[in-house]
C-alpha positions as CSV (number, residue, x, y, z in Angstrom):
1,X,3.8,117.4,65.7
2,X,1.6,115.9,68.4
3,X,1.5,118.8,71.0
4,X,-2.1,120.3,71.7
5,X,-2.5,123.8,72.1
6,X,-5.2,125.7,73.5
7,X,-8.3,125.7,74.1
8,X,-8.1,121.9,73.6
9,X,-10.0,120.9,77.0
10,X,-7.3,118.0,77.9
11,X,-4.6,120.7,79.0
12,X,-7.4,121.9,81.9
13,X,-7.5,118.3,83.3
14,X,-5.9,117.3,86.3
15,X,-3.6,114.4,85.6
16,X,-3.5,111.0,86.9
17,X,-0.6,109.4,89.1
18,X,1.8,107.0,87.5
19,X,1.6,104.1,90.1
20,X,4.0,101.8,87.8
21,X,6.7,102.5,84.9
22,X,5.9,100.1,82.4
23,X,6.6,99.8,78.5
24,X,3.8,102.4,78.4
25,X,5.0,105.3,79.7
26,X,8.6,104.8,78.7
27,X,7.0,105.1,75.0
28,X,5.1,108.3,76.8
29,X,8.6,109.8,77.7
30,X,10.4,109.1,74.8
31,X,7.9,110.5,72.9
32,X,7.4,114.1,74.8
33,X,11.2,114.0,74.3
34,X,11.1,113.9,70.4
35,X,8.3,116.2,70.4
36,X,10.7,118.6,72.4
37,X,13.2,118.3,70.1
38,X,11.0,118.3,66.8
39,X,9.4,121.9,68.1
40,X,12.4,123.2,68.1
41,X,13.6,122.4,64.9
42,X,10.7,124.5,63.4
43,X,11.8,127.7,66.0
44,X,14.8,129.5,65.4
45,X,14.6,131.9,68.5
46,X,13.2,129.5,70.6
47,X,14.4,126.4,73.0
48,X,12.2,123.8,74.6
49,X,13.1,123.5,78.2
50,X,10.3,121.2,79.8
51,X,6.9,119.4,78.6
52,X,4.3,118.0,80.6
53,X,2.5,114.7,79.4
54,X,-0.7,116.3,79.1
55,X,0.4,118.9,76.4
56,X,0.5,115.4,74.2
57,X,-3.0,114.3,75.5
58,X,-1.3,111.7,78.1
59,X,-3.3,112.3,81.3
60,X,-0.5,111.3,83.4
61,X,1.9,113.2,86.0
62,X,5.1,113.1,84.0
63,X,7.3,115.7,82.9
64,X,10.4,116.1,81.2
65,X,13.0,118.7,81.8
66,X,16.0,119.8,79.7
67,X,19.4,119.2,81.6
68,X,20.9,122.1,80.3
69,X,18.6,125.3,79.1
70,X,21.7,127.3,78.5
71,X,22.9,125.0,75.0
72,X,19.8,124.0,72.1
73,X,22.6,121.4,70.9
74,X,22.2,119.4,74.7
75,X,19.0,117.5,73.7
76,X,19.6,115.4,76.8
77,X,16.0,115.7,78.8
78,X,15.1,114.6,82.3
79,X,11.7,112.6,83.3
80,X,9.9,113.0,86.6
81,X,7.2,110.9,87.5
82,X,4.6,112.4,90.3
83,X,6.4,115.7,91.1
84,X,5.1,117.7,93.4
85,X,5.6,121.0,94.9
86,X,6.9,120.7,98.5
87,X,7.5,124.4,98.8
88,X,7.9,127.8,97.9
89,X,9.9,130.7,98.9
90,X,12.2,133.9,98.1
91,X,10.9,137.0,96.5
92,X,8.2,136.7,94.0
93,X,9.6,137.2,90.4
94,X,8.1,138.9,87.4
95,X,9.5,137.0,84.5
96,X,9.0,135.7,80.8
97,X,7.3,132.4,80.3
98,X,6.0,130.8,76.8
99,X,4.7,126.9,76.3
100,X,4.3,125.0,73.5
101,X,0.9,124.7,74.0
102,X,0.3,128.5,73.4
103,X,2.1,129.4,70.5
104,X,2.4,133.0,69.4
105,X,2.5,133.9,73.0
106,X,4.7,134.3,76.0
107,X,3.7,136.7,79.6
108,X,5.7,137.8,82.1
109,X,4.5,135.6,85.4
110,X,4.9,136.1,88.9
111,X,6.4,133.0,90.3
112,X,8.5,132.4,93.5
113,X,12.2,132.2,93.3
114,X,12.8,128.8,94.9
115,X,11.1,126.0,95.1
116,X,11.4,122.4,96.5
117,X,9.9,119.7,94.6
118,X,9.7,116.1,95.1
119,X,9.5,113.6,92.5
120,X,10.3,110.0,91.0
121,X,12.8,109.1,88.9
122,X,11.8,106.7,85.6
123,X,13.8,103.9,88.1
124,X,11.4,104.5,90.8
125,X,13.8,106.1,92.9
126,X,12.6,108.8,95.0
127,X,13.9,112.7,94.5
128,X,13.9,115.8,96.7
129,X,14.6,119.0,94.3
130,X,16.0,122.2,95.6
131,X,15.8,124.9,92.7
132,X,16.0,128.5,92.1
133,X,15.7,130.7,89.3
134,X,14.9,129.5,85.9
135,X,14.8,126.0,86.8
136,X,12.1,126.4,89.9
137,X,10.4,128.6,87.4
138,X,10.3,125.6,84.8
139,X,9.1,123.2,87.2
140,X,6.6,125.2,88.8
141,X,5.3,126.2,85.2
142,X,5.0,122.0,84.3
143,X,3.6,121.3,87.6
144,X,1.1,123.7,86.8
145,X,0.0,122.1,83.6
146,X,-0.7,118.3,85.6
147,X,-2.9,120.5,87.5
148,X,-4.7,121.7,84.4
149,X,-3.1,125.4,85.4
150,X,-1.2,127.4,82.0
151,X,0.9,130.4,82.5
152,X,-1.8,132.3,80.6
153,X,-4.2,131.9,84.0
154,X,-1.4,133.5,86.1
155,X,-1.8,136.8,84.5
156,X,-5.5,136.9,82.9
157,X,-6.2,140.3,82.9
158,X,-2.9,142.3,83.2
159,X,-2.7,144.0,79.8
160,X,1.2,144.5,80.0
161,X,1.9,141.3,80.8
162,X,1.8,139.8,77.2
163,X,4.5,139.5,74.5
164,X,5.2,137.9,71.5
165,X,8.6,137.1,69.3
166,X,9.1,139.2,66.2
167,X,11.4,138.1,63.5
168,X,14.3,138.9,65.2
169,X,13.7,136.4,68.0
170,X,13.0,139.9,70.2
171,X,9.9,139.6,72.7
172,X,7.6,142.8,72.1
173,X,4.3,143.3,73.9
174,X,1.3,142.7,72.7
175,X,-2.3,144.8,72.5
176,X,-4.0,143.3,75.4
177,X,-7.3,144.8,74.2
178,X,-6.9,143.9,70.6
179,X,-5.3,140.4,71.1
180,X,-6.1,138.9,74.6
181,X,-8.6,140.1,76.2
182,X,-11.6,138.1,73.9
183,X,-9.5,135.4,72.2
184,X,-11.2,132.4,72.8
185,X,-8.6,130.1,71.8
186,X,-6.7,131.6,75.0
187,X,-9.7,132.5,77.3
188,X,-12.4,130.2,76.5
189,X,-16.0,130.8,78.0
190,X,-15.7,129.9,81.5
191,X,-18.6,128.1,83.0
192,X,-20.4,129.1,86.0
């Protein structure tokens, strides 16, 4: 397993452009792919729907997302090179997020129902996005990570907004005070 997890400093780096698609970054998305599906394989409950390059140390504005969330047997995963968010709209929604890069833990994060995104294709094609629901949530949650932004920074403080699986795949909260609120893995030492 290549994918780092907090507080490694890489995933609070703001990624680079990819200016050309070259032999390079092909391996770069083909790997984040296998490292999609070789998570999985080790998490019963679990499904990987998206990864950003820098959870694998690329510092690079790529992401893959999973073409269908709905089926863990679909291992069929979409790059985007340079996505952006174009916009945001619709209510702001309370729901469950995890990442690959913080194990053990997922929060419920307030994120806008629809979003437009724009984005290149691994051809170099151009793409305008209009999504809703889980899918704006995904891509908003890896745009966040080229940005050196994780889900955890969304809802730093809020002492019900932290769960984690028990062994019956079901997400239970967690004791903010006794778990969160001084783990430095999480929440390293800010600077000032």
């Amino acid at each position: 397993m290549n994918i780092i997890t907090t507080p490694d400093p890489r995933l609070r780096e703001k990624c680079k452009k990819v200016n050309h698609v070259d032999e390079e970054i092909h391996e770069m998305i083909e790997n984040m792919i296998q490292n999609c599906i070789d998570w999985e394989k080790e998490h019963e409950f679990e499904i990987s729907a998206a990864l950003a390059a820098p959870q694998l140390g690329y510092n690079r504005r790529i992401i893959v997302v999973r073409e269908d969330t709905d089926n863990k047997e679909n291992a069929t995963f979409i790059p985007l090179l340079n996505p952006e968010v174009i916009k945001t709209e619709g209510k702001i929604v309370r729901d469950y997020e995890g990442c690959l890069s913080v194990p053990n833990y997922y929060g419920k994060v307030p994120r806008p129902s629809k979003a437009r995104i724009k984005a290149q294709t691994i051809d170099g094609q151009d793409v305008r996005i209009k999504a809703d629901g889980f899918l704006a949530r995904t891509l908003l949650h890896e745009i966040d990570h080229l940005n050196g932004i994780l889900f955890i920074d969304h809802i730093k403080g809020e002492k019900d907004a932290f769960y984690r699986l028990d062994n019956k795949g079901d997400l239970v909260p967690v004791d903010y005070d006794a778990e969160i609120a001084n783990n430095k893995d999480l929440f390293p030492d800010e600077e000032d």
